[in-house]
TIVO-261884 format. One line per field, with one value per residue (C-alpha): residue in three letters; z, y, x. Coordinates in Angstrom, 3 decimals, m for minus. Example, Ala and Ser with C-alpha at 12.3 -4.5 7.8 and 13.67 -1.06 7.14 Angstrom:
BEGIN
aa <- ALA;SER
pz <- 7.800;7.140
py <- m4.500;m1.060
px <- 12.300;13.670
This chain:
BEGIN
aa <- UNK;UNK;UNK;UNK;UNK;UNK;UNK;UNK;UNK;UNK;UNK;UNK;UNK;UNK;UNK;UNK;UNK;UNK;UNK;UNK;UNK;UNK;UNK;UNK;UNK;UNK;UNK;UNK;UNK;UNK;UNK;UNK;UNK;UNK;UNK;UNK;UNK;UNK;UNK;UNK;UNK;UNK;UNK;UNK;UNK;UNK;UNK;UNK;UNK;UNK;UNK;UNK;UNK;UNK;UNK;UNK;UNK;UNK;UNK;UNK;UNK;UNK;UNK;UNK;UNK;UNK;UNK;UNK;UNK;UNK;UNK;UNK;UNK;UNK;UNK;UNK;UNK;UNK;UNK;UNK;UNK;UNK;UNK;UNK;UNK;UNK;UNK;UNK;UNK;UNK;UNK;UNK;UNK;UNK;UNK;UNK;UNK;UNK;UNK;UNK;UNK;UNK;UNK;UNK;UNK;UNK;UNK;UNK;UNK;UNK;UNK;UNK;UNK;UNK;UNK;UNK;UNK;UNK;UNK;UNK;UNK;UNK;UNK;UNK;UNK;UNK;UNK;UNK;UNK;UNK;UNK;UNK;UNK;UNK;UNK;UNK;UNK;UNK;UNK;UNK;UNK;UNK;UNK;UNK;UNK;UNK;UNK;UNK;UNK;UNK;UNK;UNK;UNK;UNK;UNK;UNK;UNK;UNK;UNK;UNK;UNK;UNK;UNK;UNK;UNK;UNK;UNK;UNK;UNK;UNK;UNK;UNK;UNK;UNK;UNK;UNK;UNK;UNK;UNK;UNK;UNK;UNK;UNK;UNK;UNK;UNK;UNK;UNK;UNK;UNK;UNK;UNK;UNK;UNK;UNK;UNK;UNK;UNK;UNK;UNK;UNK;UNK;UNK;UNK;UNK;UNK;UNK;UNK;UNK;UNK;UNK;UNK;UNK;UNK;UNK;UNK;UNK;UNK;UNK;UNK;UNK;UNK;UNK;UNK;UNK;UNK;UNK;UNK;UNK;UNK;UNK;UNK;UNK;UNK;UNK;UNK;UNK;UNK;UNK;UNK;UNK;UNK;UNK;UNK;UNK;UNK;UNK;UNK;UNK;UNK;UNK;UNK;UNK;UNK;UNK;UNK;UNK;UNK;UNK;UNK;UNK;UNK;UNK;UNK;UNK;UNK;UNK;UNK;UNK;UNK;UNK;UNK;UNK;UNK;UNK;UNK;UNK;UNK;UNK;UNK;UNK;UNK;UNK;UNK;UNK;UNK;UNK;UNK;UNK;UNK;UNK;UNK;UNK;UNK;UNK;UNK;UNK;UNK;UNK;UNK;UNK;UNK;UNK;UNK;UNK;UNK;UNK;UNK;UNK;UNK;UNK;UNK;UNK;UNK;UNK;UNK;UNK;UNK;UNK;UNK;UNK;UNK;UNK;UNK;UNK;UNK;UNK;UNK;UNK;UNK;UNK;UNK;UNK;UNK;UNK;UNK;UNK;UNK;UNK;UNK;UNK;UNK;UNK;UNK;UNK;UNK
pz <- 96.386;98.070;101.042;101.342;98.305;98.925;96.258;94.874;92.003;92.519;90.329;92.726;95.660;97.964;101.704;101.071;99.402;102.216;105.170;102.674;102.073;105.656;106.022;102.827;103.684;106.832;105.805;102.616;105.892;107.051;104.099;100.959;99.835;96.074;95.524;93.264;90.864;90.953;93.081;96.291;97.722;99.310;98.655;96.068;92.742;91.728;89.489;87.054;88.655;86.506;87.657;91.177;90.324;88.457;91.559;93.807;92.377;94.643;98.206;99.962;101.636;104.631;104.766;103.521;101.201;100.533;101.993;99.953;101.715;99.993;100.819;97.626;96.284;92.953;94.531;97.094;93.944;92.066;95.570;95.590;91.900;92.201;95.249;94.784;90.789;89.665;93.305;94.059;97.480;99.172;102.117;101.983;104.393;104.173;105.968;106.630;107.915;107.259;110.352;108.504;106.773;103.105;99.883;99.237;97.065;99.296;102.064;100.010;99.331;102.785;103.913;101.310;103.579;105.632;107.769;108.547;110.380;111.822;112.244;114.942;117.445;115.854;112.317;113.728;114.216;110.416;108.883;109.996;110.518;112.105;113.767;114.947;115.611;114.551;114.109;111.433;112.316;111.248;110.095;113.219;111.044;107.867;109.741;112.513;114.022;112.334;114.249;116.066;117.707;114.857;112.061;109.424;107.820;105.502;103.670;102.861;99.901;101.226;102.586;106.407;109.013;110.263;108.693;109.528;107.090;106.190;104.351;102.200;99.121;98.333;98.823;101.377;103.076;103.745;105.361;103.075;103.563;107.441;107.217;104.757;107.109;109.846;108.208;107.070;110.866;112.182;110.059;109.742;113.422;113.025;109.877;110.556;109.818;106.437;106.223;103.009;101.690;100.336;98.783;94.745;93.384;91.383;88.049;90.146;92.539;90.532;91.608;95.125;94.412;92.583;95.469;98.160;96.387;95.163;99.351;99.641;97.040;98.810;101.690;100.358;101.810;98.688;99.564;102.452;102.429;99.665;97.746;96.814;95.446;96.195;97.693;97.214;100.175;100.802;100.013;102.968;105.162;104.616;104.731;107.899;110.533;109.474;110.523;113.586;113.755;111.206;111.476;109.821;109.927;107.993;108.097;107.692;107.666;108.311;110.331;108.788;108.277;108.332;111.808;112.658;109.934;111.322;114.892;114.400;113.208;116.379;114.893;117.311;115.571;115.776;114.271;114.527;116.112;113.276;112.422;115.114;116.056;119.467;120.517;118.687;120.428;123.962;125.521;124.996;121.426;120.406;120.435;119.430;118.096;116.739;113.570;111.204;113.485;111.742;115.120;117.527;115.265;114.954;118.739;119.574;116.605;117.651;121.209;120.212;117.812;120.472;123.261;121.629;124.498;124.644;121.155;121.835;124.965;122.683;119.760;122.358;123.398;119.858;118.987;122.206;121.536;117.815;118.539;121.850;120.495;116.865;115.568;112.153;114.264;116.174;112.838;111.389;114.213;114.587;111.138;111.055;114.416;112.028;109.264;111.862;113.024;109.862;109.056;112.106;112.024;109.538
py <- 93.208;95.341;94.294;96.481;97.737;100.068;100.052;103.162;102.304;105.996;108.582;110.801;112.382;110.858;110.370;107.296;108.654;111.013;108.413;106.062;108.933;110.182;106.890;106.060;109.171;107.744;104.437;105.103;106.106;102.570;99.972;99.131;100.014;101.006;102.513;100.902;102.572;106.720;109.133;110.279;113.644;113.407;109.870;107.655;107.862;105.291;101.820;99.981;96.989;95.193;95.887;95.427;91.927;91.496;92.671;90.058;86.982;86.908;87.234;90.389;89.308;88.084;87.978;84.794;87.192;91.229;92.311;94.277;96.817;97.536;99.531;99.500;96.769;97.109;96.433;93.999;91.709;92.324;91.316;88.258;87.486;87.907;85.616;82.811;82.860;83.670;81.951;85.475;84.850;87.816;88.196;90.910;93.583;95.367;98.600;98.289;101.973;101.344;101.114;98.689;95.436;95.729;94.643;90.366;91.188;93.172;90.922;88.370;89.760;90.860;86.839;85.994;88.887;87.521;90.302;93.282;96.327;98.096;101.868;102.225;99.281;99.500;99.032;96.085;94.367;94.236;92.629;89.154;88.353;91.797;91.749;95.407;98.361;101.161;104.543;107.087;109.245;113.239;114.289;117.162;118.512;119.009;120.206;122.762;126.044;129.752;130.210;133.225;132.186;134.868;133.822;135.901;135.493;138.421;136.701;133.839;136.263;135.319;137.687;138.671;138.727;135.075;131.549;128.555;125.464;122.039;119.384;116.866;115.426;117.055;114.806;113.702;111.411;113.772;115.993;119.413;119.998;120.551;122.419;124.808;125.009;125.825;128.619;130.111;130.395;131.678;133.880;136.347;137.387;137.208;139.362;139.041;135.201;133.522;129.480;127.496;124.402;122.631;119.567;118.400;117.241;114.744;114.826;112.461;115.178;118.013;118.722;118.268;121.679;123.443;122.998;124.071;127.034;128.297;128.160;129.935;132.927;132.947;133.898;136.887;134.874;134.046;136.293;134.711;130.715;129.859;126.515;127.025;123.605;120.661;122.212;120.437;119.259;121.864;124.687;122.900;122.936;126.547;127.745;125.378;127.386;130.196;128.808;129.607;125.993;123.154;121.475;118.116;117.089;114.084;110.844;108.653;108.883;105.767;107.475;111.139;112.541;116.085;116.624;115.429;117.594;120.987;119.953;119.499;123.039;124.139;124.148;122.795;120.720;120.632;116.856;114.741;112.439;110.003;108.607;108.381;112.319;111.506;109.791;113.070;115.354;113.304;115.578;118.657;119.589;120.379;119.075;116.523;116.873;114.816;113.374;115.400;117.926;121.451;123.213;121.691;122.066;126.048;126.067;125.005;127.056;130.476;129.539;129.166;131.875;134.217;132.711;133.149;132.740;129.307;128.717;129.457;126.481;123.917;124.990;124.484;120.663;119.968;120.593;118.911;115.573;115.289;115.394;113.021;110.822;110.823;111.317;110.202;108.159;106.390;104.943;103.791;101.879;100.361;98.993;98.366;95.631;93.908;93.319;92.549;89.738;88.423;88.007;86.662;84.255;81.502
px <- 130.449;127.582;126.069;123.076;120.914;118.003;115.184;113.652;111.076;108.834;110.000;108.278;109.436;106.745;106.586;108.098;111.026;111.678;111.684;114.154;116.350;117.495;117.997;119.957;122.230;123.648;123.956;125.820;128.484;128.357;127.554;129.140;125.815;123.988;120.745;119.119;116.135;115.404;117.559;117.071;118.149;122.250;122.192;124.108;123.618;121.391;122.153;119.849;117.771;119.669;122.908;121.615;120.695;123.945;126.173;123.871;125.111;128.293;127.930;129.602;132.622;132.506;128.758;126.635;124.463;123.487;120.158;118.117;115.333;111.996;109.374;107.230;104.771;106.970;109.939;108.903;108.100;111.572;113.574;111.015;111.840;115.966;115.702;113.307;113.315;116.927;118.346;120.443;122.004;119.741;117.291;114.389;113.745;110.577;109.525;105.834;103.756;100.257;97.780;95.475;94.945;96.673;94.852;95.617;98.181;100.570;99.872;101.412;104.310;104.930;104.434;107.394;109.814;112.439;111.917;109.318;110.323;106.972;107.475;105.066;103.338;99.887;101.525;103.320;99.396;98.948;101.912;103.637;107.534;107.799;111.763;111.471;109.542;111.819;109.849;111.308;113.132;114.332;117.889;117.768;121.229;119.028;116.077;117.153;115.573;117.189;120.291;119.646;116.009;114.358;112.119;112.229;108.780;108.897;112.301;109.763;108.202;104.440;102.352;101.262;103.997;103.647;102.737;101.140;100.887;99.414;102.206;101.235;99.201;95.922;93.424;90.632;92.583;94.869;92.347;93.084;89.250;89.503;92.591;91.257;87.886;89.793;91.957;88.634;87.496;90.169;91.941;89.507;90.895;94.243;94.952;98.626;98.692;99.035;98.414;99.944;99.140;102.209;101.851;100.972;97.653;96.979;94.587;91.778;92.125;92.071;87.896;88.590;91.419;89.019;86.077;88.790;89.778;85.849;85.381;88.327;87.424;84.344;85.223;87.625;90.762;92.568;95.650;96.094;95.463;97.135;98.395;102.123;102.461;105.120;108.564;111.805;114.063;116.245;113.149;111.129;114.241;114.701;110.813;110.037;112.041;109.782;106.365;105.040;102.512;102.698;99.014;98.217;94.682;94.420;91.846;94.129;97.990;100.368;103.048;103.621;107.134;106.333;105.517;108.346;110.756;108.546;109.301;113.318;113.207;111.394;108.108;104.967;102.168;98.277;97.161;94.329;94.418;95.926;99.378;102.449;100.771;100.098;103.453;104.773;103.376;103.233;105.450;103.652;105.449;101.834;98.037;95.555;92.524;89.600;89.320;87.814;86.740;87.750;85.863;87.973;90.916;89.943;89.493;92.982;94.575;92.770;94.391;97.477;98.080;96.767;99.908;102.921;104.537;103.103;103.666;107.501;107.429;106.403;108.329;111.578;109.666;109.125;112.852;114.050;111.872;113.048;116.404;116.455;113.095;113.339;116.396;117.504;120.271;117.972;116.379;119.358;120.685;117.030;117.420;120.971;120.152;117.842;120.426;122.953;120.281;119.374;123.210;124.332;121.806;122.938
């Protein structure tokens, strides 16, 4: 029988999905393992919650029950259910991100875990039976600088002869505003640069587009900062080598996966100062700046694009610290220590 089954209720390939699928890929190496909802990029194909509940019943051999790993309200309360309603021989492992107090809800079913893993020491203060802080971590083999040192920008298709970009959902929190406020003081004197915006938007957000993109027309830059939409996987691996500076400017962000894919292939960051951003870039694989401050942010990006030079020393750092600070590997044996504890336990 399986001793590990990974839970993957979202349909959509959200940030979530992302961290749980490097993960999921190296693990399928290790466990007798199913995933159990929607699929996930390289990893097993998935089974039926059902099934998942049906395979639970028996312990795995030589193990006195399977653990199953949530990360999802919706799945947190199915684990719950198959344990304390239908008495499956299980124990819960939830991955917890958020720097801040969840709704009463979620905190209740993160009090009926048997254990928490925190990906960072601040998201550790919000959530209780926390076994481990285990930050994600990047798959540096999926994610890796162009092989010869020499991006190709113009293969990309977009326009100018270098890029810089913002990843994620479009949305205030997400700080799309200040990104697009910086590109629109900047670019003006650096006609060679292009920034994208790659991420989807959702209907309630569908204003908040429109308002970016009227500012954009505006100001005559509408060939040049320009929303490509939500990229798959593999397109993101192959278009992130090309970049000369990934910024993320959010609010508010939890942890943040991207930063971390752009800086396995080479690529420095400019954040606010939100997230894990400032462990990430702690070794100089890129800079911090203010919340919500698209001046400062323009500041350090007009900088930068002017040194390439300097841009080049923190792409090498920002390679260098994924692949020595947050490897993929790292993560996984992180986790894996927590499973080992809860089983050895009883």
């Amino acid at each position: 029988m399986p001793e590990l089954f990974v839970t993957n209720f979202n349909r959509n390939f959200t940030g979530v999905s992302g961290t749980a699928a490097g993960v999921v890929r190296h693990q399928a190496r290790q466990f007798d393992m199913c995933l159990v909802g929607h699929p996930l990029p390289g990893a097993p194909e998935p089974i039926s919650r059902a099934l998942a509940k049906s395979l639970s019943r028996t312990p795995p051999q030589g193990k006195p029950f399977a653990i199953w790993h949530v990360r999802r309200d919706p799945e947190m309360m199915t684990a719950i259910w198959a344990r304390d309603v239908l008495r499956l021989p299980i124990r819960i492992v939830f991955t917890s991100a958020a720097q801040r107090y969840h709704s009463w809800f979620p905190r209740w079913l993160i009090s009926r875990m048997d254990a928490v893993i925190a990906t960072t020491d601040r998201a550790a203060d919000f959530v209780p039976h926390v076994r481990a802080v285990v930050p994600h971590g990047v798959d540096t083999d999926r994610f890796r600088p162009v092989a010869d040192g020499a991006k190709t920008w113009a293969q990309t298709g977009y326009p100018g002869q270098r890029g810089i970009a913002t990843i994620g959902r479009i949305r205030p929190e997400k700080g799309t505003d200040v990104f697009v406020d910086t590109a629109l003081r900047v670019l003006p004197d650096h006609p060679d640069t292009t920034a994208l915006i790659i991420g989807k938007t959702k209907s309630k957000d569908a204003a908040f587009l429109q308002g970016l993109k009227d500012k954009i027309a505006a100001a005559g830059l509408s060939d040049r900062i320009l929303f490509v939409g939500e990229l798959g996987p593999d397109a993101l691996a192959d278009l992130l080598p090309q970049l000369d500076l990934v910024m993320q400017l959010p609010r508010y962000e939890g942890y943040g996966l991207a930063p971390l894919e752009a800086m396995s292939c080479g690529v420095p960051l400019l954040a606010s100062d939100a997230g894990y951003f400032r462990e990430f870039t702690a070794q100089g694989a890129g800079e911090i700046v203010p919340l919500d401050d698209a001046e400062a942010a323009a500041q350090n990006l007009s900088a930068l694009l002017s040194d390439s030079a300097r841009l080049a020393t923190m792409g090498s750092t920002a390679r260098q610290d994924a692949t020595t600070r947050f490897s993929i590997h790292n993560e996984v044996a992180g986790i894996n220590a927590v499973y080992d504890q809860l089983w050895t336990a009883t």
